[in-house]
Backbone as a chain_set.jsonl record, in Angstrom:
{"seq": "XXXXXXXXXXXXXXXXXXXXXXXXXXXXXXXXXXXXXXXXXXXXXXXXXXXXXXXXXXXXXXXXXXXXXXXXXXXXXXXXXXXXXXXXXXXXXXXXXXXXXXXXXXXXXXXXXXXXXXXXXXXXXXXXXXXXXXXXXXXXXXXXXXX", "coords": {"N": [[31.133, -10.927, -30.916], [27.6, -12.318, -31.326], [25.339, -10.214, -30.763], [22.165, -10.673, -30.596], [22.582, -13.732, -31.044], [23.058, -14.303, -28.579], [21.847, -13.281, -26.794], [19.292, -14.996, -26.968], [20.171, -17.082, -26.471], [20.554, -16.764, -23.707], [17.933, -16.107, -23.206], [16.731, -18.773, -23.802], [18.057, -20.506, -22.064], [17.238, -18.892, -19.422], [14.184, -18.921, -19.73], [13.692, -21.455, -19.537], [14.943, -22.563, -16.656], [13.675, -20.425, -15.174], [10.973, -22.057, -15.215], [9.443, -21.309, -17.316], [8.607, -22.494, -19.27], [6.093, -23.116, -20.902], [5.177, -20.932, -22.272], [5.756, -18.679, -25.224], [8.038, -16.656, -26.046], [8.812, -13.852, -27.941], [11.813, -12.857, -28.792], [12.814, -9.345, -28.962], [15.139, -6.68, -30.579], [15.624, -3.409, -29.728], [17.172, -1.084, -31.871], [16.845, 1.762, -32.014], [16.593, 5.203, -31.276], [15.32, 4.984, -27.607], [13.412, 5.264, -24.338], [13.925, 3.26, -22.679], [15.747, 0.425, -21.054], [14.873, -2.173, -21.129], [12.146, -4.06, -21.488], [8.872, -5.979, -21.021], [5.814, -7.268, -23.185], [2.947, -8.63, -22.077], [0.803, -10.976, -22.822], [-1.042, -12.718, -21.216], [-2.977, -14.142, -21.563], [-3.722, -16.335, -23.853], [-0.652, -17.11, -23.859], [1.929, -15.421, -24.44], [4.365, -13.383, -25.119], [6.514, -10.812, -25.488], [10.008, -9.954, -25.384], [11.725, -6.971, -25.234], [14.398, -5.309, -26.072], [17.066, -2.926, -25.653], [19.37, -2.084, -27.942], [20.405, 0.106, -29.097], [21.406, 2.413, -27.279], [22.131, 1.041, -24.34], [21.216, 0.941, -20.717], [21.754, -1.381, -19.503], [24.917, -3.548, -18.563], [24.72, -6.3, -18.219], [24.407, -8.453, -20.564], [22.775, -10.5, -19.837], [21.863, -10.465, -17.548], [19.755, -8.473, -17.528], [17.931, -9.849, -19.092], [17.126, -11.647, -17.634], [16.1, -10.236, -15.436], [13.032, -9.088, -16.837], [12.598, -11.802, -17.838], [11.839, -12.188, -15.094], [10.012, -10.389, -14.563], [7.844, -11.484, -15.42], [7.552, -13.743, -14.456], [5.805, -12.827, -12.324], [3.927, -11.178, -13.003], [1.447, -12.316, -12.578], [0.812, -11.734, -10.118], [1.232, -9.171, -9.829], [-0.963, -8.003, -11.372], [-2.963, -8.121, -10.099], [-2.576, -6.485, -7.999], [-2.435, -4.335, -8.846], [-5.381, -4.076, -9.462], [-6.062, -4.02, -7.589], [-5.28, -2.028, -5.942], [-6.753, -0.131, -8.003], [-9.081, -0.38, -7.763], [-9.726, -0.135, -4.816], [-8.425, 3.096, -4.597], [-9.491, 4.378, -7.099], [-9.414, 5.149, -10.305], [-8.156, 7.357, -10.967], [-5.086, 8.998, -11.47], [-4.527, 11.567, -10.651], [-5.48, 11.691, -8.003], [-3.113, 12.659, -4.919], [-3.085, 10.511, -2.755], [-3.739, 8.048, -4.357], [-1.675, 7.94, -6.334], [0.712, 8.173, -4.185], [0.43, 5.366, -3.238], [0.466, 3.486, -5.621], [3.218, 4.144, -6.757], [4.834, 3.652, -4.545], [4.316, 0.77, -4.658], [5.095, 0.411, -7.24], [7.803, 0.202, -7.056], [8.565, -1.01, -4.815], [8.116, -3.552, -6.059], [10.175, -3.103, -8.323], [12.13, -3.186, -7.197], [12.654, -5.997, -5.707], [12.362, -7.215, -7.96], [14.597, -6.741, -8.987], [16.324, -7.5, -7.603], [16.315, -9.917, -6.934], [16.782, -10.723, -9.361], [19.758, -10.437, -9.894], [20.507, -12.255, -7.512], [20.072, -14.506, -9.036], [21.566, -14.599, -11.34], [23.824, -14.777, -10.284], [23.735, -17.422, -8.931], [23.81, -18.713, -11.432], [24.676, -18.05, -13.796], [26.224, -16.506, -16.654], [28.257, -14.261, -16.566], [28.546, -13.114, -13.584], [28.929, -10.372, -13.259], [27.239, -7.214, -11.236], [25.39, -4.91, -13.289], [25.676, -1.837, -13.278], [25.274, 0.399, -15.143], [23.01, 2.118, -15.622], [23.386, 4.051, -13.664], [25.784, 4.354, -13.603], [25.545, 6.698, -15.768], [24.359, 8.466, -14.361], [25.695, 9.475, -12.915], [27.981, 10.223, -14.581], [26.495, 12.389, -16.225], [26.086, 14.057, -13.439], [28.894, 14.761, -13.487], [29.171, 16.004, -15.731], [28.367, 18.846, -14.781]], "CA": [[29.963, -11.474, -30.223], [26.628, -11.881, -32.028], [24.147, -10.004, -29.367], [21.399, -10.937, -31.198], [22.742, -15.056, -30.772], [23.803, -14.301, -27.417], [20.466, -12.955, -25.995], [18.179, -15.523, -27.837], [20.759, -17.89, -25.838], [20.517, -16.396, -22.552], [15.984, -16.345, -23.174], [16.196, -20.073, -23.6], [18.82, -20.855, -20.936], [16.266, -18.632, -18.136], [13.096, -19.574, -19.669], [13.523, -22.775, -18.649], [15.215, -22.091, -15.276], [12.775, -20.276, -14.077], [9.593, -22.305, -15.424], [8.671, -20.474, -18.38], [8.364, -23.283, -20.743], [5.138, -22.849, -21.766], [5.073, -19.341, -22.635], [6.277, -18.592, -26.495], [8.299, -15.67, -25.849], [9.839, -13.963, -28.691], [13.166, -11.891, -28.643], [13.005, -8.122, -30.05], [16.147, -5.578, -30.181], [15.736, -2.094, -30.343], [18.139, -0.403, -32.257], [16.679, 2.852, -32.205], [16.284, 6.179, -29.671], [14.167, 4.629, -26.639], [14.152, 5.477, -23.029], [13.837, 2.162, -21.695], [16.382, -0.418, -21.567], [14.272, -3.482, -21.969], [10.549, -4.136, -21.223], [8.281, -7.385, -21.604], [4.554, -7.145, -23.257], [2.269, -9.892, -21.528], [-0.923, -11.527, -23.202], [-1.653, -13.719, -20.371], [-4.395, -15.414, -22.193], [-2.486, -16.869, -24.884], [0.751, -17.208, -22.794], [2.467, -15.288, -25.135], [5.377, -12.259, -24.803], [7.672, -10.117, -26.659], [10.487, -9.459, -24.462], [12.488, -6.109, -25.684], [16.085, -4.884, -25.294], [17.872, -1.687, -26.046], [20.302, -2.47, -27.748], [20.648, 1.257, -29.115], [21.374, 2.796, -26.133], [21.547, 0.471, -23.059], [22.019, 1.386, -19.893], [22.541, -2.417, -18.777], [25.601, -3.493, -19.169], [25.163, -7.714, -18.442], [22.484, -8.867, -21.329], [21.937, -11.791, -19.547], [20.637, -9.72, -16.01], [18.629, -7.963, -18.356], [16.607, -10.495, -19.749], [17.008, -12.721, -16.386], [14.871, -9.496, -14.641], [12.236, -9.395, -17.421], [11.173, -13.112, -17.678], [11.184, -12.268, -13.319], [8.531, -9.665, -14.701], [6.572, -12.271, -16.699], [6.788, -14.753, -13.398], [5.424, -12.001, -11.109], [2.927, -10.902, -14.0], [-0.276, -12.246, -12.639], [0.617, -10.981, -8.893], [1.445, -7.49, -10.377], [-1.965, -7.565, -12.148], [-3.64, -8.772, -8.921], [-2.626, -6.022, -6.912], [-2.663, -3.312, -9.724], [-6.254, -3.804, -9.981], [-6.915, -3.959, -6.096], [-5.591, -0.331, -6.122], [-7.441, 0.597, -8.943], [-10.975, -0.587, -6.922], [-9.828, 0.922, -3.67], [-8.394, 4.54, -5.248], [-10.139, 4.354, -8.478], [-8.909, 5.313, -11.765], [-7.418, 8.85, -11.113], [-3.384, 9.2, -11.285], [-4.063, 13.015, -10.189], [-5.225, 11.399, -6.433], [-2.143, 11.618, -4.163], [-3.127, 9.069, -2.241], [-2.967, 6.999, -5.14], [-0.057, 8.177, -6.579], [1.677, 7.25, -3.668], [0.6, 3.94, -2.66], [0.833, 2.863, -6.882], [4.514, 4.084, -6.625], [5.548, 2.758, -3.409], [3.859, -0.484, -5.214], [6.423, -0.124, -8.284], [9.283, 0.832, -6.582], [8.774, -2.57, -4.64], [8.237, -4.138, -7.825], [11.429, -3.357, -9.147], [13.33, -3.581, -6.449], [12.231, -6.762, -5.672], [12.755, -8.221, -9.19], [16.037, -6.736, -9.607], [17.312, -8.157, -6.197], [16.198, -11.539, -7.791], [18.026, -11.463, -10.903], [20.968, -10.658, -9.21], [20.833, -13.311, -6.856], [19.688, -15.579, -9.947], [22.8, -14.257, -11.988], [25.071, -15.032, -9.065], [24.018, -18.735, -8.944], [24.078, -19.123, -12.668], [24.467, -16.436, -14.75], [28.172, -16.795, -17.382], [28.79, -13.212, -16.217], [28.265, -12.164, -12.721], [28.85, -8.658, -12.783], [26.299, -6.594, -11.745], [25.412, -3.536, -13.824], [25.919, -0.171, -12.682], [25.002, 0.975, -16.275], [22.315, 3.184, -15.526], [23.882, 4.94, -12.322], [27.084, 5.303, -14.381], [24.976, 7.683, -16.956], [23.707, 9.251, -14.012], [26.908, 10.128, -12.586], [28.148, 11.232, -15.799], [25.597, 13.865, -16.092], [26.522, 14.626, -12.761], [30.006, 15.372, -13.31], [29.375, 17.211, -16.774], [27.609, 19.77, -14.673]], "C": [[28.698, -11.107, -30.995], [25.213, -11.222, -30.69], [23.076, -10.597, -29.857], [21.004, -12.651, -30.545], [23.068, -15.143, -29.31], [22.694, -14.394, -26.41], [19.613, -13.939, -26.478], [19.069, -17.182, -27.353], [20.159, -18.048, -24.509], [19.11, -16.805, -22.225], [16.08, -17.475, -22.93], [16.746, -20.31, -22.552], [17.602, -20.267, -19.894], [14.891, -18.793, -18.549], [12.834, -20.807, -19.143], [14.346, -22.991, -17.153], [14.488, -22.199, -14.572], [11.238, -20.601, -14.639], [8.606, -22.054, -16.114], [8.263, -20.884, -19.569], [7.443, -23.009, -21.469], [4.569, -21.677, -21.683], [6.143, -19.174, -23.637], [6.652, -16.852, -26.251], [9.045, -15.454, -26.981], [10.814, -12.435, -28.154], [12.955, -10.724, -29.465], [14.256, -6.822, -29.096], [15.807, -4.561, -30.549], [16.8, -1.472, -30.641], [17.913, 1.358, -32.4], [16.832, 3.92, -30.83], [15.143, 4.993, -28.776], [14.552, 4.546, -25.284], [13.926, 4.674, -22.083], [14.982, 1.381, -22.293], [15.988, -2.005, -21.647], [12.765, -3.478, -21.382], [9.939, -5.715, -21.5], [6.609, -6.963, -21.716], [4.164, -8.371, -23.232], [1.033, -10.016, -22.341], [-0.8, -12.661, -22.501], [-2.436, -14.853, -20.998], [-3.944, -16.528, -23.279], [-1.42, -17.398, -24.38], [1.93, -17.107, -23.787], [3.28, -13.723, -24.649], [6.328, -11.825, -25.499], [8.637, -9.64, -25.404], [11.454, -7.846, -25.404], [13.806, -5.8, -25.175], [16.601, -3.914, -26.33], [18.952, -2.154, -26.611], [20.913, -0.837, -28.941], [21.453, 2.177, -28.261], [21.531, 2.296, -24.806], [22.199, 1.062, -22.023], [21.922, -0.11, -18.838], [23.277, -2.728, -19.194], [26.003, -5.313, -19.378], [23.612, -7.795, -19.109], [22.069, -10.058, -20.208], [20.973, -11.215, -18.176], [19.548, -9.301, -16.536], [17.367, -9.261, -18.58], [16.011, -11.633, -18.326], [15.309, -11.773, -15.672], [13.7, -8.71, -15.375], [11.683, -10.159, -17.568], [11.174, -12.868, -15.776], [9.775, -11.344, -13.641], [7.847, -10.535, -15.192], [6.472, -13.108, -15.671], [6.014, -14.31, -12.549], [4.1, -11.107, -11.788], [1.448, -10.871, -13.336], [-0.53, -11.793, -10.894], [0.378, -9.44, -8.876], [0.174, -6.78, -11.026], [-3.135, -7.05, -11.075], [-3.405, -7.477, -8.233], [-2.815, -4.428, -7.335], [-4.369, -3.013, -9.646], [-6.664, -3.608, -8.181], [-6.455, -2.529, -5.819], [-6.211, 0.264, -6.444], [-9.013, 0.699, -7.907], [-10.5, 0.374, -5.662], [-9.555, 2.519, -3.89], [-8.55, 4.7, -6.377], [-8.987, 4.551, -9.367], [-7.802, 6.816, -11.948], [-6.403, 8.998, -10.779], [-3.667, 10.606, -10.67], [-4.377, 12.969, -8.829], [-3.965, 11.708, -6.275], [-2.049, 10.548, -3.493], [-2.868, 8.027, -3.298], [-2.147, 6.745, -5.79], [0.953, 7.367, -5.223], [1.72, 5.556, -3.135], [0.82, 3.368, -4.336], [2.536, 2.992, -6.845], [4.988, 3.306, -5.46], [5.105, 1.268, -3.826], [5.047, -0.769, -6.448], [7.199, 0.016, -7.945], [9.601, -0.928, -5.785], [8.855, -3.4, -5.173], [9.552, -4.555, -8.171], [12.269, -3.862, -8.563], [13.838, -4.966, -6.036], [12.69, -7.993, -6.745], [14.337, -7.689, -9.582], [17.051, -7.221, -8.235], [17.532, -9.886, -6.669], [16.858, -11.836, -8.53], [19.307, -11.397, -10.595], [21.439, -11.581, -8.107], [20.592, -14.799, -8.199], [21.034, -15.424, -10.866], [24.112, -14.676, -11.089], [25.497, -16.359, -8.925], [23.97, -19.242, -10.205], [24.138, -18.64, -13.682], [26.23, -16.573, -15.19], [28.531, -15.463, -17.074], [28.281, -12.467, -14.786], [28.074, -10.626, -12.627], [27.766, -8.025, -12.955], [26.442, -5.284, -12.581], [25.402, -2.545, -13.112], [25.63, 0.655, -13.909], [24.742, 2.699, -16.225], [22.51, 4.313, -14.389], [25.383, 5.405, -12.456], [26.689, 6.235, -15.379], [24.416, 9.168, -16.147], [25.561, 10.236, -13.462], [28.007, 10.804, -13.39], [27.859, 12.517, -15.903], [26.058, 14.592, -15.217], [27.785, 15.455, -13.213], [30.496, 16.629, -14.697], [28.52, 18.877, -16.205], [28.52, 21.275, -14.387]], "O": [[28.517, -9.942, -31.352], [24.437, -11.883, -30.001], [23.032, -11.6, -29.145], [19.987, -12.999, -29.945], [23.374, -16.264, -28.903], [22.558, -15.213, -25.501], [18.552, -13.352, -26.266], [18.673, -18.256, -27.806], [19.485, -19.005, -24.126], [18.863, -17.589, -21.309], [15.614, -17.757, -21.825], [15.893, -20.403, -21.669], [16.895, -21.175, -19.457], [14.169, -18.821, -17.552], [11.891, -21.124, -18.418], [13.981, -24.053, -16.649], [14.227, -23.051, -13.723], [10.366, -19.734, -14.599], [7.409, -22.289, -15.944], [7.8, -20.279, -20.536], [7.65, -22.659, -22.631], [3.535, -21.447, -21.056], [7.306, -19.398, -23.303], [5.798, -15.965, -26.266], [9.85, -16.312, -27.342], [10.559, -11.447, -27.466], [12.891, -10.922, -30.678], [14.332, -6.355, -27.959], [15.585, -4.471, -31.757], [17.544, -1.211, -29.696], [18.793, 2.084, -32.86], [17.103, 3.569, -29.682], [14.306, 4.308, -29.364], [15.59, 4.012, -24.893], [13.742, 4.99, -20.907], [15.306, 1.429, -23.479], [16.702, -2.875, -22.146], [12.498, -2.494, -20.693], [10.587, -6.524, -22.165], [6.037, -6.459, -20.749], [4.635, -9.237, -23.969], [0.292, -9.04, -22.458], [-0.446, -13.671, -23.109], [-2.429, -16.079, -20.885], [-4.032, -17.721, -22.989], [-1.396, -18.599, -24.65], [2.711, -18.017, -24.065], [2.704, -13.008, -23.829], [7.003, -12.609, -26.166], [8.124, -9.002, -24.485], [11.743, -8.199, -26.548], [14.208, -6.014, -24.031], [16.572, -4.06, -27.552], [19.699, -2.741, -25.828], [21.986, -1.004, -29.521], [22.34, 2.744, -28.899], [21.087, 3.051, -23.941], [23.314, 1.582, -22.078], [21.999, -0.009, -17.613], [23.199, -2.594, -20.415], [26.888, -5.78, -20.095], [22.47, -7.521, -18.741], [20.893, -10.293, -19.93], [19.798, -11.459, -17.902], [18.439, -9.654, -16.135], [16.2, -9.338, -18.197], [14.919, -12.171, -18.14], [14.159, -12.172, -15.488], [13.267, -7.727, -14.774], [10.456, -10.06, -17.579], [10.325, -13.55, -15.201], [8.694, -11.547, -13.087], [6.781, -10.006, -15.508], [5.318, -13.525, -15.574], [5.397, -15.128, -11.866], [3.375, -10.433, -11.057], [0.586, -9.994, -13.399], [-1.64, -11.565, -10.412], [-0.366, -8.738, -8.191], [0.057, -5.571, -11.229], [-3.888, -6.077, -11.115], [-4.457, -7.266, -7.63], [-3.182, -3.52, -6.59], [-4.733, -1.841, -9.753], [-7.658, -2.981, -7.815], [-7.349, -1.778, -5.428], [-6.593, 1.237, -5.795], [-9.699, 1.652, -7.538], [-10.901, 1.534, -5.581], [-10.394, 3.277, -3.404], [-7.616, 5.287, -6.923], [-7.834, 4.17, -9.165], [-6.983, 7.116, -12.817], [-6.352, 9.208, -9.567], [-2.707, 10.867, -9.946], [-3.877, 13.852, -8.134], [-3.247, 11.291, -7.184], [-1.134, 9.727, -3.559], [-1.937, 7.228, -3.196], [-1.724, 5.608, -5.998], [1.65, 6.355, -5.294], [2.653, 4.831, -2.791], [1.671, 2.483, -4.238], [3.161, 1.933, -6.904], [5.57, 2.238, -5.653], [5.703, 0.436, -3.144], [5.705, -1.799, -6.589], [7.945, -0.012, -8.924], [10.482, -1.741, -6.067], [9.719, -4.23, -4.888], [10.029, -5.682, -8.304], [13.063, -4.72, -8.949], [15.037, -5.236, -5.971], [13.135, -9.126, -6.557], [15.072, -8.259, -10.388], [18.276, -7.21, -8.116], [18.479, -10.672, -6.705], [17.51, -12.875, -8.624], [20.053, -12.288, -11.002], [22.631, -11.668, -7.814], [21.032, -15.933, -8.011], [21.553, -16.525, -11.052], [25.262, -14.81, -11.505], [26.654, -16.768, -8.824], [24.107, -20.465, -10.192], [23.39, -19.023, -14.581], [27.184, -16.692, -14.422], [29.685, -15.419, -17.501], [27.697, -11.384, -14.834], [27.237, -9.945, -12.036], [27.161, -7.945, -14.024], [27.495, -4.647, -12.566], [24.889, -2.712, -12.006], [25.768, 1.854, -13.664], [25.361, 3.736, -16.459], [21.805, 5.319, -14.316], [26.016, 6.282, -11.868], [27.661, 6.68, -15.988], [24.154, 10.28, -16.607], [26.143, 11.284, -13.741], [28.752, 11.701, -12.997], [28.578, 13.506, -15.758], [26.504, 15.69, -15.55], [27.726, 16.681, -13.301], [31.366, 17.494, -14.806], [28.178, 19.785, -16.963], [27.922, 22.342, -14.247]]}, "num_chains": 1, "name": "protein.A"}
């Protein structure tokens, strides 16, 4: 399997899915240490994106969920910005608040959860490999059991 041809499959197949035509996204693999397993950098203005993927290290184990719940970050982009900044105005700028510590987390935690409930229902109705990942909660349970 070429991952490389596989994922750069999968991008076009859910770019256009879910509505992403016009947004020039390009494909980058990491092959190195990194403690994320994929990410997407937005320039809104442009309508341009680099999506990333571990492919060093991953702890997903279907590429295609992966990249499915990254372009969901790039559709949810300008809500996520929207509500990022309405924090910022109501508990300013300072991560060492708690108050704003916790309402910014309880904000990403919905986030994710949110977009990874999506791709798995989006993987379910069209996705060439259902299975979800358990990747990253099989690494954890690892650890666990080497203790």
């Amino acid at each position: 399997m070429d991952v490389n041809h596989d994922m750069q499959r999968y991008l076009d197949k859910w770019q256009a899915i879910l509505r992403l035509r016009d947004w020039d996204i390009r494909l980058q693999t990491i092959d190195r240490d990194w403690h994320k397993t994929g990410d997407i950098k937005i320039d809104a203005c442009d309508k341009n994106a680099i999506l990333m993927i571990n492919i060093y290290n991953p702890k997903q184990t279907n590429p295609e969920g992966l990249i499915i719940h990254e372009l969901l970050h790039l559709k949810l982009y300008g809500m996520d910005q929207m509500l990022e900044t309405q924090i910022n105005a109501f508990y300013g700028d300072d991560f060492s608040d708690p108050k704003k510590r916790i309402v910014y987390d309880d904000f990403m935690v919905l986030l994710e959860s949110t977009v990874n409930d999506l791709a798995k229902s989006f993987l379910e109705l069209n996705g060439e490999d259902k299975e979800i990942s358990f990747g990253r909660l099989r690494q954890e349970v690892d650890r666990e059991l080497l203790k």
